[in-house]
ROKE-38834 format. One record per atom (N, C-alpha, C): residue number from 0; residue in three letters; atom name; x, y, z. Coordinates in steps of 0.05 Angstrom, whole numbers, plus 5000, padded with zeros to 4 digits. Layout:
% ROKE-38834
- NUM|ala|CA|X|Y|Z
...
END
This chain:
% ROKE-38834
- 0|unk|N|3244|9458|7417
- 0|unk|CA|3215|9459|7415
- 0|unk|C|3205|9432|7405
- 1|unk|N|3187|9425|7414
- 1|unk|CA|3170|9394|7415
- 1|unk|C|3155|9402|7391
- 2|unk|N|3147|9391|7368
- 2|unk|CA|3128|9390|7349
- 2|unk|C|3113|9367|7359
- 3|unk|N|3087|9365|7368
- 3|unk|CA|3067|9351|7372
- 3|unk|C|3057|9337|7352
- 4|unk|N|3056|9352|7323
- 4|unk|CA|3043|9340|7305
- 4|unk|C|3072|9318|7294
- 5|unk|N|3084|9332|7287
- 5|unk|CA|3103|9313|7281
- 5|unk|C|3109|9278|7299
- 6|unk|N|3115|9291|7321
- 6|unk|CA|3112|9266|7335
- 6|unk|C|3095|9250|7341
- 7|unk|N|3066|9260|7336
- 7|unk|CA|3041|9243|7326
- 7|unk|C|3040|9222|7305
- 8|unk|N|3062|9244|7285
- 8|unk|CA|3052|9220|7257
- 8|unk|C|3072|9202|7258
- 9|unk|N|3091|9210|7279
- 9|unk|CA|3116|9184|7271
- 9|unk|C|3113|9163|7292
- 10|unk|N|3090|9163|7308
- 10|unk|CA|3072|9147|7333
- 10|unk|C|3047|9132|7308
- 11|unk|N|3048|9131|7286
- 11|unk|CA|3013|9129|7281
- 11|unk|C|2993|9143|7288
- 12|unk|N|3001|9162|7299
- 12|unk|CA|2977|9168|7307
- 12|unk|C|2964|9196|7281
- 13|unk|N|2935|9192|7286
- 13|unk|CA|2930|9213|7266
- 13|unk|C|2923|9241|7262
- 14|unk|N|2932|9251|7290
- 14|unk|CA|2943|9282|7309
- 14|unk|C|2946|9279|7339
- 15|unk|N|2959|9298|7339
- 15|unk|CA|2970|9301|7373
- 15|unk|C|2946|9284|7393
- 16|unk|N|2947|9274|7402
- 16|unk|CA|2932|9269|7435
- 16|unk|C|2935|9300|7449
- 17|unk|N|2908|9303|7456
- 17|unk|CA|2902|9330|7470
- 17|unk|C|2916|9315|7501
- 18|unk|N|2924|9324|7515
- 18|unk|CA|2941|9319|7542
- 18|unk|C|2929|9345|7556
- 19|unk|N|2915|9322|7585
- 19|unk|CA|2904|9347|7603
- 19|unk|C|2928|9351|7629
- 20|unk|N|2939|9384|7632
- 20|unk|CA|2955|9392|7634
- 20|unk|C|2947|9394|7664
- 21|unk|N|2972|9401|7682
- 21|unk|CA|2966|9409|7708
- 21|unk|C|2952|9433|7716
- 22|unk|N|2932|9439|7730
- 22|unk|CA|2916|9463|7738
- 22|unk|C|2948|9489|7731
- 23|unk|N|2938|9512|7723
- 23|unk|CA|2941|9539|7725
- 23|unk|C|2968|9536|7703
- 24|unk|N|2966|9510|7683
- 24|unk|CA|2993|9506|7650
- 24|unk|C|2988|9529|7647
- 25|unk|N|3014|9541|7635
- 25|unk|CA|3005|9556|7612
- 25|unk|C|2991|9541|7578
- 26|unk|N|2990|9557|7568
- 26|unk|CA|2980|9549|7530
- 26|unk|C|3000|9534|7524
- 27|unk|N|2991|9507|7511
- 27|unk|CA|3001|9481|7512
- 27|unk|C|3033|9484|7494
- 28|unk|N|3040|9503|7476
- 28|unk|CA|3063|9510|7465
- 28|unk|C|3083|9521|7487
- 29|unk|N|3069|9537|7498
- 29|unk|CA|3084|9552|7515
- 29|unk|C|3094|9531|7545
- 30|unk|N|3073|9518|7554
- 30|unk|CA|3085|9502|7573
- 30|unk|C|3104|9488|7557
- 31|unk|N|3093|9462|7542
- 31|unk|CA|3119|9450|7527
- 31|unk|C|3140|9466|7535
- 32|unk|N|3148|9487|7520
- 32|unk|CA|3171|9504|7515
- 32|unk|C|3187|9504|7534
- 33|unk|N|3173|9508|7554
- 33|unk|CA|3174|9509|7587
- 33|unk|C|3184|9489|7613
- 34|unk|N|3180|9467|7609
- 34|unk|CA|3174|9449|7621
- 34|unk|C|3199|9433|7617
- 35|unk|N|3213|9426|7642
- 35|unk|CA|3237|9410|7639
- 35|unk|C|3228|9385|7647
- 36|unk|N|3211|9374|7655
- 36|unk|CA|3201|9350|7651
- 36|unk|C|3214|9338|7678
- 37|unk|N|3218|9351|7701
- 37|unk|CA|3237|9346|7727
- 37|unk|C|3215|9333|7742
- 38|unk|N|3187|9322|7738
- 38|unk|CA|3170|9312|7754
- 38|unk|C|3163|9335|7784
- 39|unk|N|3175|9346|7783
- 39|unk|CA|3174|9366|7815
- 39|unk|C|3136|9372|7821
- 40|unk|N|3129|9375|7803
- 40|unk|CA|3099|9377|7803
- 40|unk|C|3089|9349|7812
- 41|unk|N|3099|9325|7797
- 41|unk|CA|3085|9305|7806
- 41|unk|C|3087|9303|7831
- 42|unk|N|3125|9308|7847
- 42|unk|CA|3122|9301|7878
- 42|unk|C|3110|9317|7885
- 43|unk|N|3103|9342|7892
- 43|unk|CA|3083|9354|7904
- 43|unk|C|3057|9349|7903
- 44|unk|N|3035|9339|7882
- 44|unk|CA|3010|9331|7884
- 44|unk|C|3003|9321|7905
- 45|unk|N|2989|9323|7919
- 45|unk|CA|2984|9312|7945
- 45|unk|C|2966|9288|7941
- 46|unk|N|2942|9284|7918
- 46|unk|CA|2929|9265|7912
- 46|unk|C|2944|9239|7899
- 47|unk|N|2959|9255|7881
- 47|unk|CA|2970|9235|7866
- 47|unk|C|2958|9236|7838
- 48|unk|N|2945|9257|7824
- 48|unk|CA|2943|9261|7800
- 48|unk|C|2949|9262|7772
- 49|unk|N|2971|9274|7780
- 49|unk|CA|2991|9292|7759
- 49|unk|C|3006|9261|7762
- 50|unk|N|3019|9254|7729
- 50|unk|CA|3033|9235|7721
- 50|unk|C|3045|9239|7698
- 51|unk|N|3064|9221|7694
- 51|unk|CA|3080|9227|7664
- 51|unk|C|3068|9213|7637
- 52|unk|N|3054|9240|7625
- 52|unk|CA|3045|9241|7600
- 52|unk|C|3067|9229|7580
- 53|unk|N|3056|9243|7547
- 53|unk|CA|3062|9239|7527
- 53|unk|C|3095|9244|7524
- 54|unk|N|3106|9238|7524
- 54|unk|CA|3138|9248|7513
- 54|unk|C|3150|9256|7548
- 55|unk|N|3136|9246|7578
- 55|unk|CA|3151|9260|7597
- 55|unk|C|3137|9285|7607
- 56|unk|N|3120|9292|7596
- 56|unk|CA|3104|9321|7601
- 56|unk|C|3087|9315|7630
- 57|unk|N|3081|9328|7647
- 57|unk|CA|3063|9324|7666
- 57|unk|C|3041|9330|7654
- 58|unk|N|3022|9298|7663
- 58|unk|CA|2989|9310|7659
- 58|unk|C|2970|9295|7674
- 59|unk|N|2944|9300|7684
- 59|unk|CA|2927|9291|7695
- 59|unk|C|2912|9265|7699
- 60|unk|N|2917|9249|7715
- 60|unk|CA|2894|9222|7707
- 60|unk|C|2875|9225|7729
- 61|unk|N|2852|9233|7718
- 61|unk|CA|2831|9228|7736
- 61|unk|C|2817|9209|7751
- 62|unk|N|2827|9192|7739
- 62|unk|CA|2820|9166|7748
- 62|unk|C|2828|9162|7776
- 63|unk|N|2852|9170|7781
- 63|unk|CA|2866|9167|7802
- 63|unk|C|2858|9188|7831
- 64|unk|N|2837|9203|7826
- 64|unk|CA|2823|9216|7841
- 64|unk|C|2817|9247|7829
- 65|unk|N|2815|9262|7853
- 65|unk|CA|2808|9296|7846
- 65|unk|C|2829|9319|7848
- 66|unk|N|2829|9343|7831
- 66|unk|CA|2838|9358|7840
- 66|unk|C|2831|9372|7856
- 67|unk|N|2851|9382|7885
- 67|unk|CA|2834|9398|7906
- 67|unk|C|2847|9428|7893
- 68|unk|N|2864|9428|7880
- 68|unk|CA|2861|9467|7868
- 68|unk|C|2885|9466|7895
- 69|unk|N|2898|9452|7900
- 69|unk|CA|2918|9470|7923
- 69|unk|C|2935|9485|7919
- 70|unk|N|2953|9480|7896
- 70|unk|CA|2972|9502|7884
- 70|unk|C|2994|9483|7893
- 71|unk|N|3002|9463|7901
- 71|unk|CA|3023|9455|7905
- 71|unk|C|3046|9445|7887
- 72|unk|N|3034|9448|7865
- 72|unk|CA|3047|9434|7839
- 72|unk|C|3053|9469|7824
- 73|unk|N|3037|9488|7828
- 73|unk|CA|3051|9505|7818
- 73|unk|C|3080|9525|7838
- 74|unk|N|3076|9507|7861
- 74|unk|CA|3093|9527|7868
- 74|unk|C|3115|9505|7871
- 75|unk|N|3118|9484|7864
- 75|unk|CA|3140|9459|7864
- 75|unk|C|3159|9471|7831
- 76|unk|N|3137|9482|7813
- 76|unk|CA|3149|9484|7786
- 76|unk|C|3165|9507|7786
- 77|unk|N|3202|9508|7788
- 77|unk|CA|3219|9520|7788
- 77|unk|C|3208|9538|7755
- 78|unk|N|3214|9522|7739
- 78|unk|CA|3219|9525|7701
- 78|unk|C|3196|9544|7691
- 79|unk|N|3178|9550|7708
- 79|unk|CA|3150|9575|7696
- 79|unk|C|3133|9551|7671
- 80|unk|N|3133|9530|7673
- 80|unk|CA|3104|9522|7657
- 80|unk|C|3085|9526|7667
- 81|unk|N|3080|9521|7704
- 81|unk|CA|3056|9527|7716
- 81|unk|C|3056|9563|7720
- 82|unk|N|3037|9568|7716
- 82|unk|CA|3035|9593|7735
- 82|unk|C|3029|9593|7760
- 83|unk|N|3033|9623|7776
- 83|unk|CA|3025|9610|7809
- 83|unk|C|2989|9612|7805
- 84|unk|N|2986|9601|7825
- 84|unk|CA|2957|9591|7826
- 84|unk|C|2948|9616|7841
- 85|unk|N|2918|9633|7826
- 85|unk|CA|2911|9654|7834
- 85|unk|C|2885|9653|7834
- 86|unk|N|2868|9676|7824
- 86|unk|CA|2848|9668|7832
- 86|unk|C|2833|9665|7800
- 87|unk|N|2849|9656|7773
- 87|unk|CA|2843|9657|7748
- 87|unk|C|2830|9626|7756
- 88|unk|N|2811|9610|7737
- 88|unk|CA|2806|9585|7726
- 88|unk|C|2837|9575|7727
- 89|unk|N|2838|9546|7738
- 89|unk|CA|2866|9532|7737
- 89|unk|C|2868|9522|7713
- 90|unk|N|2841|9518|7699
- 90|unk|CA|2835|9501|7666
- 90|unk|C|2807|9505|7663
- 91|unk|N|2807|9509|7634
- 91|unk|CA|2771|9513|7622
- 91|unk|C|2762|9474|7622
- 92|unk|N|2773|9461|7627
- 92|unk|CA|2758|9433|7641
- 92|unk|C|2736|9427|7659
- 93|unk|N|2722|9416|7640
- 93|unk|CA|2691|9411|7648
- 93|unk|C|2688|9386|7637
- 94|unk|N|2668|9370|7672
- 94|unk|CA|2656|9346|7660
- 94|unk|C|2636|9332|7645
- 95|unk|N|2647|9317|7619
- 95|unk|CA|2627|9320|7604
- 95|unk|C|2620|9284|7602
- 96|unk|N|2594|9275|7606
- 96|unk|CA|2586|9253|7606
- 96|unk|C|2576|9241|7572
- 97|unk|N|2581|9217|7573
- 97|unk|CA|2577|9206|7550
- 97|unk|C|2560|9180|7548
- 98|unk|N|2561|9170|7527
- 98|unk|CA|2536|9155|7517
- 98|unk|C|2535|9128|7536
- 99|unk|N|2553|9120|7546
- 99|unk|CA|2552|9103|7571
- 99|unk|C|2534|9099|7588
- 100|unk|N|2532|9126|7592
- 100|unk|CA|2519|9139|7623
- 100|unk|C|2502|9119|7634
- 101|unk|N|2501|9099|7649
- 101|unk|CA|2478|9086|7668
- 101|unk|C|2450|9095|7654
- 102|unk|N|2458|9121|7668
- 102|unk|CA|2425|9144|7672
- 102|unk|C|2418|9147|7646
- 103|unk|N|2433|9155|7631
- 103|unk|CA|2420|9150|7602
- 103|unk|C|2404|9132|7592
- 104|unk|N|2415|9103|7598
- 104|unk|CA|2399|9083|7591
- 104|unk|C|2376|9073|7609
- 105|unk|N|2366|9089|7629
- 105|unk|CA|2344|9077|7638
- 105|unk|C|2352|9066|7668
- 106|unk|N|2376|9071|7668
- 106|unk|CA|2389|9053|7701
- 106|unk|C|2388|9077|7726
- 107|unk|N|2376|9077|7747
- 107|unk|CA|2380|9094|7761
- 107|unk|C|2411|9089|7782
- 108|unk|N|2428|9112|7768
- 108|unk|CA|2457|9112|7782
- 108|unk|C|2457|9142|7786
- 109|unk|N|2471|9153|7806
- 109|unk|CA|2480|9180|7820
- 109|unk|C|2494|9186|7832
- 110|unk|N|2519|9173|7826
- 110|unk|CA|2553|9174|7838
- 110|unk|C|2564|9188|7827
- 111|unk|N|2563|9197|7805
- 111|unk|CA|2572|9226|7803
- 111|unk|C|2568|9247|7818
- 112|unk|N|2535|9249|7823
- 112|unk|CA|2524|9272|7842
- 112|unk|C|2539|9271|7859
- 113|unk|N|2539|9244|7879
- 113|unk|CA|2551|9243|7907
- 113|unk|C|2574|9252|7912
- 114|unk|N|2589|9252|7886
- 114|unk|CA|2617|9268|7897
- 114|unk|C|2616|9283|7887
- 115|unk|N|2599|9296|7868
- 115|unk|CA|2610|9328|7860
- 115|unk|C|2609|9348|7885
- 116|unk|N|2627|9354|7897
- 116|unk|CA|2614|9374|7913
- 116|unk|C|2605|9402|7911
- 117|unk|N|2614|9407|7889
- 117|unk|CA|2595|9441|7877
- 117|unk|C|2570|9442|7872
- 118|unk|N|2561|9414|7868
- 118|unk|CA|2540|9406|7867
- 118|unk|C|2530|9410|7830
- 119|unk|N|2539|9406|7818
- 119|unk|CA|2547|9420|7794
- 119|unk|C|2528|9400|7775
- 120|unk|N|2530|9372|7792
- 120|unk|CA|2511|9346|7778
- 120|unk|C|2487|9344|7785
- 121|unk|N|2468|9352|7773
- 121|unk|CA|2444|9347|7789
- 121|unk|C|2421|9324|7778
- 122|unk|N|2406|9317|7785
- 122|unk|CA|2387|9300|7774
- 122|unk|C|2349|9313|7774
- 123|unk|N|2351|9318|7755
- 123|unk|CA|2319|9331|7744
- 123|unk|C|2294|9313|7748
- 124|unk|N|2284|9317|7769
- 124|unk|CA|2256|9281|7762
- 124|unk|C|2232|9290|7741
- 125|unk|N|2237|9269|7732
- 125|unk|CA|2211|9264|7698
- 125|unk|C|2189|9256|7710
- 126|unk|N|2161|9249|7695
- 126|unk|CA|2151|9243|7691
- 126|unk|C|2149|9218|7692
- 127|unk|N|2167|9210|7678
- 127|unk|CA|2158|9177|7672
- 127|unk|C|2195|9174|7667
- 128|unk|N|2197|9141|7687
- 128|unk|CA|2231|9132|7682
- 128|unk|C|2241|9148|7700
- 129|unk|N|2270|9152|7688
- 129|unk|CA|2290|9160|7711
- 129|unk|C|2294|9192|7711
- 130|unk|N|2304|9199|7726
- 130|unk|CA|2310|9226|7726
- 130|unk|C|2341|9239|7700
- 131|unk|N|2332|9264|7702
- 131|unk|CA|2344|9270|7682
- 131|unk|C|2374|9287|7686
- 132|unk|N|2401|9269|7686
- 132|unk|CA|2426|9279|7692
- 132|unk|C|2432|9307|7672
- 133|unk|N|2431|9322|7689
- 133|unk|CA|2445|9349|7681
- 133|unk|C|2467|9356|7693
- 134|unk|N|2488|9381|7684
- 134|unk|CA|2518|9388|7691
- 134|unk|C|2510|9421|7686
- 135|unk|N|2518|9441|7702
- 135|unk|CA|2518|9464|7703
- 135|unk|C|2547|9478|7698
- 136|unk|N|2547|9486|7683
- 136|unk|CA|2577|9489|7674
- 136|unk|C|2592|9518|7690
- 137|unk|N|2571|9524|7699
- 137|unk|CA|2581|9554|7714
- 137|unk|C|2578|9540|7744
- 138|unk|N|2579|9516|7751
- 138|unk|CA|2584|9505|7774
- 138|unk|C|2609|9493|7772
- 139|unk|N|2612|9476|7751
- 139|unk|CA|2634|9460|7749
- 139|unk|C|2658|9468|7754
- 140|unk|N|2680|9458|7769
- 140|unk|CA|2693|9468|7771
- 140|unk|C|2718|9448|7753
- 141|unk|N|2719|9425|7744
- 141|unk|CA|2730|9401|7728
- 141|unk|C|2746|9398|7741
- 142|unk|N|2744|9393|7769
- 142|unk|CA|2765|9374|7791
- 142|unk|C|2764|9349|7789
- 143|unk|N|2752|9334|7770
- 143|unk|CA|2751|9306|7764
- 143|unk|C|2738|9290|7793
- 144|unk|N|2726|9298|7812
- 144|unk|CA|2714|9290|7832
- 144|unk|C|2692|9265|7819
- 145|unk|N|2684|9265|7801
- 145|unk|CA|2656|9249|7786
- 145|unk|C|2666|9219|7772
- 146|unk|N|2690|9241|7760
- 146|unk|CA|2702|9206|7747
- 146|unk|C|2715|9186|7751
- 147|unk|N|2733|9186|7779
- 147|unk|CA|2739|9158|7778
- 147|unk|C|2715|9141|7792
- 148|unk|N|2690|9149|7805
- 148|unk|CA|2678|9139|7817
- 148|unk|C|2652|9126|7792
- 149|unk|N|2660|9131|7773
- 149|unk|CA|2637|9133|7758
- 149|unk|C|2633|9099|7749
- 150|unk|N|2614|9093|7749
- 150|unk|CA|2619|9051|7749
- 150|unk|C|2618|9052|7719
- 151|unk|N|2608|9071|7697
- 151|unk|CA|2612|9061|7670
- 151|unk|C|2628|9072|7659
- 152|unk|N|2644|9093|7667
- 152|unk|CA|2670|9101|7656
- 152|unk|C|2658|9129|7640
- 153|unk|N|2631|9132|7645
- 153|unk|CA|2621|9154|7627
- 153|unk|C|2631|9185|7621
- 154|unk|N|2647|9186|7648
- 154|unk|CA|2650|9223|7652
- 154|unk|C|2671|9223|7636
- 155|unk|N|2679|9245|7632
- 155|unk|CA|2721|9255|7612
- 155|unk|C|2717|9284|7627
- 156|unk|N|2744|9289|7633
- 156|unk|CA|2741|9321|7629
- 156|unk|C|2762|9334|7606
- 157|unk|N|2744|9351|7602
- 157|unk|CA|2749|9360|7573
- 157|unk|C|2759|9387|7573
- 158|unk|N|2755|9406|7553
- 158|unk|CA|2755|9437|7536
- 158|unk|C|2728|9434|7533
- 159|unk|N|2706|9444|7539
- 159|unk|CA|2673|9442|7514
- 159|unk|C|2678|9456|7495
- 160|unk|N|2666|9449|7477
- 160|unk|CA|2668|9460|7442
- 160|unk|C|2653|9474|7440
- 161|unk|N|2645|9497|7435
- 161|unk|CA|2634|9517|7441
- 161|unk|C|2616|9513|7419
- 162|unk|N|2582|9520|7430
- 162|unk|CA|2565|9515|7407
- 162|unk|C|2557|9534|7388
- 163|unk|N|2538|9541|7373
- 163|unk|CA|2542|9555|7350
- 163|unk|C|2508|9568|7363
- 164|unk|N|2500|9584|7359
- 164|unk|CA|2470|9598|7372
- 164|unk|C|2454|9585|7363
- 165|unk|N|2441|9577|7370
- 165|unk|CA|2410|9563|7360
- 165|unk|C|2396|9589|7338
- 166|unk|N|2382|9594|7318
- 166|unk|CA|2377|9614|7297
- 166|unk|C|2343|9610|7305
END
């Protein structure tokens, strides 16, 4: 068994790096546990996604394009880290934009939109200035379609942190 924290602190580092896992991981203990680290997932990606993480682990660079959800990486994985690809969420990953953002600052940019295709990015028109980038999270599907295209590096896909009720 991999201790993450452990091998954080003997890296400097000051906890694990969250590592985004291939569509349909199991829970990040349990893949670890799992996972013989045989790359078989990587050769199957058809994009070219999936790469060797932290310690050898398969995990995601978005940068490098989108996930199309094909299942081909779960059905490459002999060892059961992936599950087969069904009709569950592959990952609670959603794109979440940051202080970067073009559009934030007053710049009109919309290359995110153009490739989301769920359409999940939309742009709100104001009043006055630029329009207002929104993300629909019950659209999103966090195929990373938004971010390598993105010119300020703004998007991540993430977990969202779940907020607390407005009172």
């Amino acid at each position: 068994m991999v201790d993450a924290g452990r091998r954080a602190f003997f890296r400097g580092l000051p906890r694990p790096r969250i590592e985004n896992r291939p569509p349909w991981a199991r829970p990040e203990q349990a893949f670890v546990d799992a996972c013989t680290r045989c790359n078989d997932c990587l050769k199957a990606c058809p994009t070219g996604i999936l790469v060797p993480g932290d310690g050898g682990y398969p995990t995601v660079d978005f940068s490098r394009g989108e996930c199309t959800f094909c299942g081909d990486c779960t059905r490459a994985c002999a060892s059961g880290a992936l599950r087969p690809a069904d009709n569950s969420p592959p990952w609670p990953l959603k794109a979440i934009v940051g202080p970067q953002c073009l559009q934030l600052h007053g710049s009109e940019c919309r290359v995110c939109g153009d490739f989301c295709e769920p359409r999940a990015i939309r742009f709100l028109p104001q009043l006055s200035g630029t329009s207002q980038l929104t993300i629909d999270d019950t659209l999103c599907t966090g195929c990373g379609a938004c971010q390598a295209p993105c010119p300020a590096q703004a998007i991540r896909l993430a977990t969202p942190v779940p907020t607390a009720p407005q009172s």
